[in-house]
ZATI-704640 format. One record per atom (N, C-alpha, C, O): residue in one letter; x, y, z. Coordinates in steps of 0.02 Angstrom, whole numbers, padded with zeros to 5 digits, always signed. Layout:
% residues N
AXYZ
...
This chain:
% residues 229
X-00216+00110-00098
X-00179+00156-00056
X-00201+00228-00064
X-00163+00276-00066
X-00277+00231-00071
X-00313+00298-00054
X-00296+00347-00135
X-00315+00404-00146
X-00244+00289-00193
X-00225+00337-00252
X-00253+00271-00291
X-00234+00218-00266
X-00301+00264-00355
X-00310+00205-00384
X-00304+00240-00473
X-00343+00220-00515
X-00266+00279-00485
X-00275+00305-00549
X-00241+00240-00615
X-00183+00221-00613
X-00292+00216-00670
X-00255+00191-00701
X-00248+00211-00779
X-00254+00176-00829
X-00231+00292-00769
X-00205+00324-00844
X-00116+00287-00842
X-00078+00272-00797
X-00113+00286-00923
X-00038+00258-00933
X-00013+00320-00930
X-00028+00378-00944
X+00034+00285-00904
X+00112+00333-00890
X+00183+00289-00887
X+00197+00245-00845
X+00213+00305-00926
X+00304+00282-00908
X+00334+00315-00867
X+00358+00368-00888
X+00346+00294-00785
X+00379+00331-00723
X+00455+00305-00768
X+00459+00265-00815
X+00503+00341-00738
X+00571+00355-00749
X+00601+00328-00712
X+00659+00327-00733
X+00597+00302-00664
X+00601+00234-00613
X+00577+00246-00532
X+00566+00304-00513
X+00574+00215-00508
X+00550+00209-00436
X+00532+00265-00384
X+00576+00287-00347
X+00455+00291-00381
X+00482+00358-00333
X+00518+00334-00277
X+00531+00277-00258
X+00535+00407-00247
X+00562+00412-00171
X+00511+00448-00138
X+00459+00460-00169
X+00520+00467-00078
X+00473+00487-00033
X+00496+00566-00033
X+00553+00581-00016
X+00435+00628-00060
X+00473+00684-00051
X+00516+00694+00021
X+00492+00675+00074
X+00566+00718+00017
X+00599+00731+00071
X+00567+00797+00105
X+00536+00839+00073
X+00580+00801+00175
X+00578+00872+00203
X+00586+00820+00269
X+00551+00771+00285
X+00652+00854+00307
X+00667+00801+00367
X+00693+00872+00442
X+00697+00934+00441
X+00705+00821+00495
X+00714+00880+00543
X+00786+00902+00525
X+00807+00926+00472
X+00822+00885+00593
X+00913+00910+00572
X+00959+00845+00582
X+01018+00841+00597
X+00919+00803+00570
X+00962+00732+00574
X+01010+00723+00476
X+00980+00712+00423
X+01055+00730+00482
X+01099+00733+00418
X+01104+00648+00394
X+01089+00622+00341
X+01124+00627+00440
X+01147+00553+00415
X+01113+00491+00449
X+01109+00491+00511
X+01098+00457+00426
X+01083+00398+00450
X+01116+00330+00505
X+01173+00314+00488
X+01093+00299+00552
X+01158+00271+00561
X+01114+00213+00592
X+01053+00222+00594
X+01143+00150+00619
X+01084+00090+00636
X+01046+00122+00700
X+00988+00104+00710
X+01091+00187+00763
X+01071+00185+00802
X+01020+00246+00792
X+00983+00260+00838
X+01018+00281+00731
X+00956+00329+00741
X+00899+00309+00696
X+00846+00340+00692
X+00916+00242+00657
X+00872+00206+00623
X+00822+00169+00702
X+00765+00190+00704
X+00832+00141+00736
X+00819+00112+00807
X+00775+00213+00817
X+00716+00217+00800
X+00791+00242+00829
X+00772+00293+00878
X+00690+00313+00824
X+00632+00306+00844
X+00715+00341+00746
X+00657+00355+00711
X+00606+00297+00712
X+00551+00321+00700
X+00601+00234+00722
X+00565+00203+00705
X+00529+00182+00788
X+00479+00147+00791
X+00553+00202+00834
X+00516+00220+00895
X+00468+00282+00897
X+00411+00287+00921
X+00492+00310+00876
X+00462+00388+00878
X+00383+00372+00808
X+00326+00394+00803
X+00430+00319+00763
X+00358+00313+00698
X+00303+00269+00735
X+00243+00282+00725
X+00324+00212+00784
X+00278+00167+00814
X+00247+00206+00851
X+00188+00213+00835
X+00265+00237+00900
X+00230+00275+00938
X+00171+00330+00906
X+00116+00341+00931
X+00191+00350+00867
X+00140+00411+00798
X+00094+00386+00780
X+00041+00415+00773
X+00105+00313+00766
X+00062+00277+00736
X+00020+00252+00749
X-00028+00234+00714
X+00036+00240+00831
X-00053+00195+00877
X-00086+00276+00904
X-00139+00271+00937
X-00063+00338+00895
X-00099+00400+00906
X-00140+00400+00847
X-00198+00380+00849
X-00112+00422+00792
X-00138+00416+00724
X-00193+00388+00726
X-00245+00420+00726
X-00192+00301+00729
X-00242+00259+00716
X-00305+00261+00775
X-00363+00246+00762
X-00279+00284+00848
X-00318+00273+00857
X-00385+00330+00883
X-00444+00320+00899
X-00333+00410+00876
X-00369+00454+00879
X-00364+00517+00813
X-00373+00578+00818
X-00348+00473+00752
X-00347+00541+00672
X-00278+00588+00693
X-00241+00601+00740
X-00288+00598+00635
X-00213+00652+00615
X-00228+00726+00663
X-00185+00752+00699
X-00286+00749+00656
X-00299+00821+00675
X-00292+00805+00762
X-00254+00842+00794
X-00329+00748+00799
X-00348+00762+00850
X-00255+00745+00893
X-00249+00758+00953
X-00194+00717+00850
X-00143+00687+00879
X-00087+00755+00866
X-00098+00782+00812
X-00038+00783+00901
X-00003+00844+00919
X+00079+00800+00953
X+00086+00753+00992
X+00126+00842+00918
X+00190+00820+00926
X+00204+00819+01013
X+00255+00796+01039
X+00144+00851+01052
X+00152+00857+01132
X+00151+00784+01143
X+00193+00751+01173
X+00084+00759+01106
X+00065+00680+01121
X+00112+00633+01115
X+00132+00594+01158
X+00134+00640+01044
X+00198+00610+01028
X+00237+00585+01064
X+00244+00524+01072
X+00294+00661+01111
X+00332+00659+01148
X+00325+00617+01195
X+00367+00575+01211
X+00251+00630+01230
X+00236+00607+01296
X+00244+00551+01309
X+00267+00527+01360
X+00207+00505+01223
X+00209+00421+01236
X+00272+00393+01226
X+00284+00333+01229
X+00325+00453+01210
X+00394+00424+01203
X+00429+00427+01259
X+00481+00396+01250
X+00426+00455+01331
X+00446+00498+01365
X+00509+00524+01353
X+00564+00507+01375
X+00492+00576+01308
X+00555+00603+01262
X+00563+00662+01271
X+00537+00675+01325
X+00587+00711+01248
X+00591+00798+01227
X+00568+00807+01159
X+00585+00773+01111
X+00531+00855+01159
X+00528+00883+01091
X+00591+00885+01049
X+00585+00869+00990
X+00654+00902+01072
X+00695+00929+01036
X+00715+00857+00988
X+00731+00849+00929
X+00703+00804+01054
X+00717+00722+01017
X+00691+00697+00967
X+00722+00666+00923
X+00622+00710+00968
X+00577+00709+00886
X+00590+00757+00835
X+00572+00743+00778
X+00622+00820+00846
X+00627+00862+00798
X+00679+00859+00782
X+00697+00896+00736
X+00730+00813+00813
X+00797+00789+00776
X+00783+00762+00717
X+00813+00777+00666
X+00723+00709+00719
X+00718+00664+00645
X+00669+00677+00619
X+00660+00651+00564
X+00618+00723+00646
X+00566+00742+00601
X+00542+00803+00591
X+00502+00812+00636
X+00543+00854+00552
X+00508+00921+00550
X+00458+00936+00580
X+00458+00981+00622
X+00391+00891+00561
X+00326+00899+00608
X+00293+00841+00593
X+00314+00794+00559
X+00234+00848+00623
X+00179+00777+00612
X+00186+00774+00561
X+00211+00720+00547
X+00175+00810+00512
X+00133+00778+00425
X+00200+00752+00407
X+00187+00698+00380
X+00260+00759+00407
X+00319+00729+00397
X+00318+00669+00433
X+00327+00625+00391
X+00311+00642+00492
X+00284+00592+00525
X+00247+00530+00503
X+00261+00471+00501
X+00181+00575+00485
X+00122+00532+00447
X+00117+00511+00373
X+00081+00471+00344
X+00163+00548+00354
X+00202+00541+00262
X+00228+00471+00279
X+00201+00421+00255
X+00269+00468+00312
X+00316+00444+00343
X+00312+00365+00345
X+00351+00323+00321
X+00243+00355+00388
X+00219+00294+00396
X+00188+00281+00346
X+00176+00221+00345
X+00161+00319+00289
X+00106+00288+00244
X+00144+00273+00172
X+00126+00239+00124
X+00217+00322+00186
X+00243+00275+00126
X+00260+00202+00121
X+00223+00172+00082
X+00293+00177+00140
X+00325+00105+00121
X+00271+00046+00112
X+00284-00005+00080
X+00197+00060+00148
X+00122+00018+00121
X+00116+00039+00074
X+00072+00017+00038
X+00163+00098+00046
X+00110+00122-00045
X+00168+00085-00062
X+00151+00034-00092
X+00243+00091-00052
X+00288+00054-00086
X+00257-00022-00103
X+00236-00049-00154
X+00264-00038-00044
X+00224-00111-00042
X+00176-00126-00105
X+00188-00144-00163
X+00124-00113-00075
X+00068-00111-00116
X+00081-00117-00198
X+00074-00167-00234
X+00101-00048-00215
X+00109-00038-00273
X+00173-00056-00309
X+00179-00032-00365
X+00228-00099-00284
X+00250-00134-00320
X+00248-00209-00304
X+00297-00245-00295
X+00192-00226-00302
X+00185-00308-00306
X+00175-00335-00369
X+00171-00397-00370
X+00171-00304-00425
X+00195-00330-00467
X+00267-00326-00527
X+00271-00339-00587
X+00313-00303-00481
X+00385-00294-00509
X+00412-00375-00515
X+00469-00382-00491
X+00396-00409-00531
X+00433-00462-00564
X+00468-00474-00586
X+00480-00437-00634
X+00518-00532-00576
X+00584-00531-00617
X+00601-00529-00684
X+00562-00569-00710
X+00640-00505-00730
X+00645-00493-00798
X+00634-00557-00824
X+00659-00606-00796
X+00590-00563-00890
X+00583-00627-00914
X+00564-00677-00859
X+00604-00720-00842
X+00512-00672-00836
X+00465-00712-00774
X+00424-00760-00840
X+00374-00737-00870
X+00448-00814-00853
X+00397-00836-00874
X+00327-00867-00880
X+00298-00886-00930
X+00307-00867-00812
X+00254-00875-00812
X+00207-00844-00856
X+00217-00793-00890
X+00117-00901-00851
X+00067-00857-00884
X+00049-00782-00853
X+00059-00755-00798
X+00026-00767-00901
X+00012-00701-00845
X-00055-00710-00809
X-00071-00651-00798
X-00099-00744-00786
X-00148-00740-00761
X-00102-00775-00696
X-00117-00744-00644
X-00065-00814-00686
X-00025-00837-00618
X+00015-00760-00588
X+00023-00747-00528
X+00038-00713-00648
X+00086-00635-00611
X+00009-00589-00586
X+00015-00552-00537
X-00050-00593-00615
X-00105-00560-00584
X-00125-00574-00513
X-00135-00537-00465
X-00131-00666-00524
X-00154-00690-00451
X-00107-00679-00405
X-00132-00665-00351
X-00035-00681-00405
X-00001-00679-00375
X+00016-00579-00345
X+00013-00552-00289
X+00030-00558-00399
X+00004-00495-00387
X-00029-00462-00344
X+00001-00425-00305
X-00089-00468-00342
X-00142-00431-00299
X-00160-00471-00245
X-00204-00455-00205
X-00114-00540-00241
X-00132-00574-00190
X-00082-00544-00139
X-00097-00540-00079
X-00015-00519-00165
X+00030-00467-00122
X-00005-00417-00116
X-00028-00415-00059
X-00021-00372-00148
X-00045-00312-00133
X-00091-00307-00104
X-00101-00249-00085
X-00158-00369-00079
X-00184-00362-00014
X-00146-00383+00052
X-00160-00356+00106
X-00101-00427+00048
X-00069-00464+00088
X-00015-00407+00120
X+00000-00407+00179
X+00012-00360+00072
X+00046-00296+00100
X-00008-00235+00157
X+00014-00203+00206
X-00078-00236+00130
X-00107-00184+00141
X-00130-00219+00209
X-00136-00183+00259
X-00141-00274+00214
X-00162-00303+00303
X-00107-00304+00325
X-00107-00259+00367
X-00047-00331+00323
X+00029-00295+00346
X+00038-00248+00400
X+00051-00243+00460
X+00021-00204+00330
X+00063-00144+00367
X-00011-00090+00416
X-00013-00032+00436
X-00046-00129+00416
X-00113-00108+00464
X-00071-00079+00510
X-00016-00104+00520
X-00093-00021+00546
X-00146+00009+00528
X-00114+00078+00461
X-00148+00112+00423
X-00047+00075+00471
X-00030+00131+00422
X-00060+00145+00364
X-00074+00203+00352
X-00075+00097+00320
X-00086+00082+00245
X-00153+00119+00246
X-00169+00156+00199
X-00189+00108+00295
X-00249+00139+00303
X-00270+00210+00304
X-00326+00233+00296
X-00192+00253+00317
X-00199+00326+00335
X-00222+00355+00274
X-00274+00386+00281
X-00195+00353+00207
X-00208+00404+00153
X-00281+00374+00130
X-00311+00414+00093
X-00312+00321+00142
X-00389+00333+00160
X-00416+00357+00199
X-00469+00384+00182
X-00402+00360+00249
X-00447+00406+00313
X-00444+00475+00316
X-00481+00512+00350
X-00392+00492+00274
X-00366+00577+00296
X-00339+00592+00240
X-00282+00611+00250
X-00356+00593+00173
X-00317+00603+00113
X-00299+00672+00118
X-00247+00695+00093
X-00353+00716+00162
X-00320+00783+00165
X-00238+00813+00182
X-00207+00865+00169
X-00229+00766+00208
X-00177+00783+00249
X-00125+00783+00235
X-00088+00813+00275
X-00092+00752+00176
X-00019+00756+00120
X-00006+00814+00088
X-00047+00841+00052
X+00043+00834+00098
X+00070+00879+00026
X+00055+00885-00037
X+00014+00842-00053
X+00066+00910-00070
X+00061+00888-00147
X+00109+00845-00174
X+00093+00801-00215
X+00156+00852-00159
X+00220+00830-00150
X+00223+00733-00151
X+00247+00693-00192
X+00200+00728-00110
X+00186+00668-00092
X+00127+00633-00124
X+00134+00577-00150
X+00062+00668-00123
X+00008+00643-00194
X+00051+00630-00244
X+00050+00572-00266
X+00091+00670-00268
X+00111+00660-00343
X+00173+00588-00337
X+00174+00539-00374
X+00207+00599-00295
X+00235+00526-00284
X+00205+00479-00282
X+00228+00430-00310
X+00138+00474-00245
X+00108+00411-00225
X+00072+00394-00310
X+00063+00338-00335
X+00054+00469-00342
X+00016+00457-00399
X+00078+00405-00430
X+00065+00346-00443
X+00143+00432-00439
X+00172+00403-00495
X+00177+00325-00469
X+00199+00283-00508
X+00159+00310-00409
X+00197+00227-00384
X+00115+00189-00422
X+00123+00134-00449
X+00049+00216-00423
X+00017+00201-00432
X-00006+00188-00503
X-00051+00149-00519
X+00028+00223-00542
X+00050+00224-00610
X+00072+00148-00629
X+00046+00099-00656
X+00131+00166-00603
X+00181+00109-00586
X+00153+00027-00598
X+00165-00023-00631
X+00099+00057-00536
X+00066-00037-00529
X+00008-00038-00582
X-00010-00093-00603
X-00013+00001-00597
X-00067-00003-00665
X-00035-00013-00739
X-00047-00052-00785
X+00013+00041-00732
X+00050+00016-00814
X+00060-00052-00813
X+00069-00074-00869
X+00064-00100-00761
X+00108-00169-00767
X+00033-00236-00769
X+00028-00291-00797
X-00018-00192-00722
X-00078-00230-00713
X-00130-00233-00777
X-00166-00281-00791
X-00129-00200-00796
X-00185-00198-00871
X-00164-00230-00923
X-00197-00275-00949
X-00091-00206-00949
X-00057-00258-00986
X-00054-00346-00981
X-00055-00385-01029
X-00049-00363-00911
X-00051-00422-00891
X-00127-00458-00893
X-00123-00519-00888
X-00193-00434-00898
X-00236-00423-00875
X-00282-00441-00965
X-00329-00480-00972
X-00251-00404-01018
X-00256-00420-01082
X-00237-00442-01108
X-00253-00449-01167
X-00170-00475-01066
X-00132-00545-01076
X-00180-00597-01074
X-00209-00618-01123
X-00190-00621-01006
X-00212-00675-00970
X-00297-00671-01006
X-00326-00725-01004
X-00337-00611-01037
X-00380-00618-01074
X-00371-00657-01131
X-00399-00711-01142
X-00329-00626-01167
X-00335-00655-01236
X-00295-00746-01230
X-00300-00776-01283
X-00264-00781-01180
X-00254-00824-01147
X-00321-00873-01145
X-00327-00934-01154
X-00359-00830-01133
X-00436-00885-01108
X-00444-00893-01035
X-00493-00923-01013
X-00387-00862-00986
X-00390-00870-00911
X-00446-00818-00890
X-00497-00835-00862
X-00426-00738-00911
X-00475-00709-00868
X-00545-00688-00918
X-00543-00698-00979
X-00597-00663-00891
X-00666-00642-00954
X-00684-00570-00921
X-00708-00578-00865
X-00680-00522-00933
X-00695-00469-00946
X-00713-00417-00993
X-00706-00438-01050
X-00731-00366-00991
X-00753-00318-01028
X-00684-00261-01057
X-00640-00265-01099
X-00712-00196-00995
X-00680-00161-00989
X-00622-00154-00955
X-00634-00149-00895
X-00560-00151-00968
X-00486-00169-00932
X-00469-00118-00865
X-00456-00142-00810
X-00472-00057-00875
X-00465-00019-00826
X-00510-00022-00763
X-00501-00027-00702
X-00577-00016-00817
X-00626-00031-00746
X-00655-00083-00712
X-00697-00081-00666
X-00616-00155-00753
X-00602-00212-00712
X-00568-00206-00672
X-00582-00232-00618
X-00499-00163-00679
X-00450-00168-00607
X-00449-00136-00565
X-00421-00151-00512
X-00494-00061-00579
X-00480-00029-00534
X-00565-00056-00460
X-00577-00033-00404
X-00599-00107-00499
X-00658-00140-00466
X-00640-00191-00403
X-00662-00193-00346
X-00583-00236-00447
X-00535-00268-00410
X-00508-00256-00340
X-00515-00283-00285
X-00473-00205-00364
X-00438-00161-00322
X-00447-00127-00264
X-00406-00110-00221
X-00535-00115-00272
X-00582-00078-00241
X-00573-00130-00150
X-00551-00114-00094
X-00596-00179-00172
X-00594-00229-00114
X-00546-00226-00109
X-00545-00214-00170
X-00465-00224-00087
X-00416-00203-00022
X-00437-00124-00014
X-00420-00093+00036
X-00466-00098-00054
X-00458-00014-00033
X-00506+00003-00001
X-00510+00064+00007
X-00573-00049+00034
X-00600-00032+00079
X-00597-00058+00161
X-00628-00044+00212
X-00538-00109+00140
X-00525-00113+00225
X-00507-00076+00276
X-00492-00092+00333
X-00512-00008+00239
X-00496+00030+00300
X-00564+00042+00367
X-00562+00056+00427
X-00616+00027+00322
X-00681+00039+00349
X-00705-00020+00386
X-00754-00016+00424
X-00669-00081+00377
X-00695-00133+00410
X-00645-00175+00452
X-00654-00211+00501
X-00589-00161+00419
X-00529-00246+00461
X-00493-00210+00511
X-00467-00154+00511
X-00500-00279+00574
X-00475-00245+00622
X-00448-00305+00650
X-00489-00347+00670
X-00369-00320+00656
X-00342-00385+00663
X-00361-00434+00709
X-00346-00493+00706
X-00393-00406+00750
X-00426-00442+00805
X-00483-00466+00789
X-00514-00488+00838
X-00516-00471+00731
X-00594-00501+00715
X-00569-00571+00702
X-00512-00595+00707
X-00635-00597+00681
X-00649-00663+00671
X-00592-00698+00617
X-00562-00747+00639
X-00583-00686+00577
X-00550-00714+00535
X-00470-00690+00553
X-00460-00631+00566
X-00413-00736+00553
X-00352-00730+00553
X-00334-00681+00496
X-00369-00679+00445
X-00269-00634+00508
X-00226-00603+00430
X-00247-00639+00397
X-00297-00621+00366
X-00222-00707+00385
X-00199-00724+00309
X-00258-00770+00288
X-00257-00808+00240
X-00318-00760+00340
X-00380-00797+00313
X-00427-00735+00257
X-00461-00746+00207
X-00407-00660+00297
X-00425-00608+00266
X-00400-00610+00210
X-00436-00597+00162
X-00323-00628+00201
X-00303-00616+00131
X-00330-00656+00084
X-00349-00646+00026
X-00327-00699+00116
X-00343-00773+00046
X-00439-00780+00039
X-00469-00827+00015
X-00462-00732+00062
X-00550-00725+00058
X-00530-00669+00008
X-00545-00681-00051
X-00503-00618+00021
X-00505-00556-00022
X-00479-00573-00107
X-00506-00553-00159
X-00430-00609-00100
X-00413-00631-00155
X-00421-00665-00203
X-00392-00665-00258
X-00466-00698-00182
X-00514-00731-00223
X-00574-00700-00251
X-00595-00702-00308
X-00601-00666-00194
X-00661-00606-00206
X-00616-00574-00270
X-00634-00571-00329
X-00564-00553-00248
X-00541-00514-00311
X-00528-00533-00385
X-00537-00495-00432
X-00505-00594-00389
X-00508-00627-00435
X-00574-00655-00459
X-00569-00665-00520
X-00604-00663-00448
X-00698-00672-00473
X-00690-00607-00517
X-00677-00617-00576
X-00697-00531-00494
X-00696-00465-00519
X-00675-00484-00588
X-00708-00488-00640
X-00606-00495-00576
X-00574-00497-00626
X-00609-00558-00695
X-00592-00559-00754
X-00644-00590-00671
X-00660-00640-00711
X-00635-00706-00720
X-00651-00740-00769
X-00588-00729-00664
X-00551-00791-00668
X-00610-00849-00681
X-00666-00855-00657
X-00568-00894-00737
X-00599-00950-00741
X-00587-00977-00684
X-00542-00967-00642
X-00668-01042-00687
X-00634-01072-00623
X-00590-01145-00623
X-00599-01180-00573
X-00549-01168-00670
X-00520-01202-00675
X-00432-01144-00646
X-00373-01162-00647
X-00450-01101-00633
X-00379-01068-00624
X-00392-01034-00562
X-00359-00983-00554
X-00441-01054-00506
X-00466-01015-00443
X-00430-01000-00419
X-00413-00943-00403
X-00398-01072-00408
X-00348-01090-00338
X-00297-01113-00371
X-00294-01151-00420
X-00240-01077-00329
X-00176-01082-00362
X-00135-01183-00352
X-00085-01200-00384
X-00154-01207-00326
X-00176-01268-00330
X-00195-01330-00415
X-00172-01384-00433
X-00230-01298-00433
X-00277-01306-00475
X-00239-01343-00541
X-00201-01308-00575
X-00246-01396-00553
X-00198-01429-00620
X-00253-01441-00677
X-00237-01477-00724
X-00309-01416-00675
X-00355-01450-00699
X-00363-01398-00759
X-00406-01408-00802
């Protein structure tokens, strides 16, 4: 999600999304319905002509709305485009929050793991894609959130990772820069997947995930989650 840092850190629990909103105070199902028209609409501009070249005029237009109607729920674009690219980092970066005392091995919470966190990042296409294409374009505000969610999924991934090593499941070297290698493959689909190609979603996912797991060093008696052998 365009943030792959894996220094340890203990987050304090779950970010939120910095706030900065228009003059909408409260929430309600019917302006939940209205913001998430106004985010769909942002979002096929976004994707399909960049952050710089798309203007709250455009916005309006594909809504046939008023300005004043978008600036009810949103301050400006970059509040907009924050907007959409959080909940793919949510995604993403907590696919491995597992339930307390999960007992599984840990080489099954890895595979399973990053098999969400690509399976989130083709999802939420094309959003997930934005803080790769345009990292310029966030606050600081929001880097440092996304840093800490990214934290988040590394404090939980490396540990698991020198689990499932010393296990005999995975063979690697170096821990960090096994995962963040891993990792690398969902973080370049922004440059290539486009839901309409050859391969179905979830044929993309289950190719990537495996690719990813090789990285990682999976034996191959533990490829395929299948596998009793």
């Amino acid at each position: 999600m365009g943030i792959t840092s894996a220094t340890p850190h203990k987050p304090s629990g779950r970010s939120a999304l910095p706030q900065g909103t228009g003059r909408q105070r409260a929430a309600t199902a019917g302006t939940d319905v209205q913001r998430e028209r106004i985010l769909q609409a942002a979002a096929r501009l976004f994707a399909a002509q960049g952050y710089a070249n798309t203007t709250m005029a455009q916005i309006v237009r594909a809504l046939d709305a008023t300005k004043p109607f978008v600036y009810y729920y949103f301050r400006d674009k970059q509040e907009i485009f924050e907007t959409l690219s959080w909940q793919p980092a949510v995604d993403c970066f907590t696919s491995l929050d597992f339930a307390e005392g999960d007992p599984r091995p840990a080489v099954e919470k890895v595979k399973e793991g990053i098999e969400r966190l690509i399976r989130a990042t083709v999802a939420h296409h094309p959003c997930a894609f934005f803080p790769y294409r345009e990292p310029q374009v966030y606050r600081a505000e929001y880097i440092a959130a996304q840093k800490k969610l990214a934290h988040h999924f590394y404090d939980r991934l490396c540990p698991l990772l020198e689990e499932a090593r010393r296990d005999g499941d995975l063979d690697f070297r170096e821990t960090k820069l096994t995962a963040l290698a891993a990792l690398s493959l969902p973080g370049f689909l922004y440059s290539w997947y486009r839901p309409e190609g050859r391969l179905a979603p979830d044929e993309v996912v289950a190719e990537l995930a495996q690719l990813a797991w090789r990285v990682l060093g999976l034996r191959e008696r533990g490829l395929f989650s299948g596998d009793k052998s």
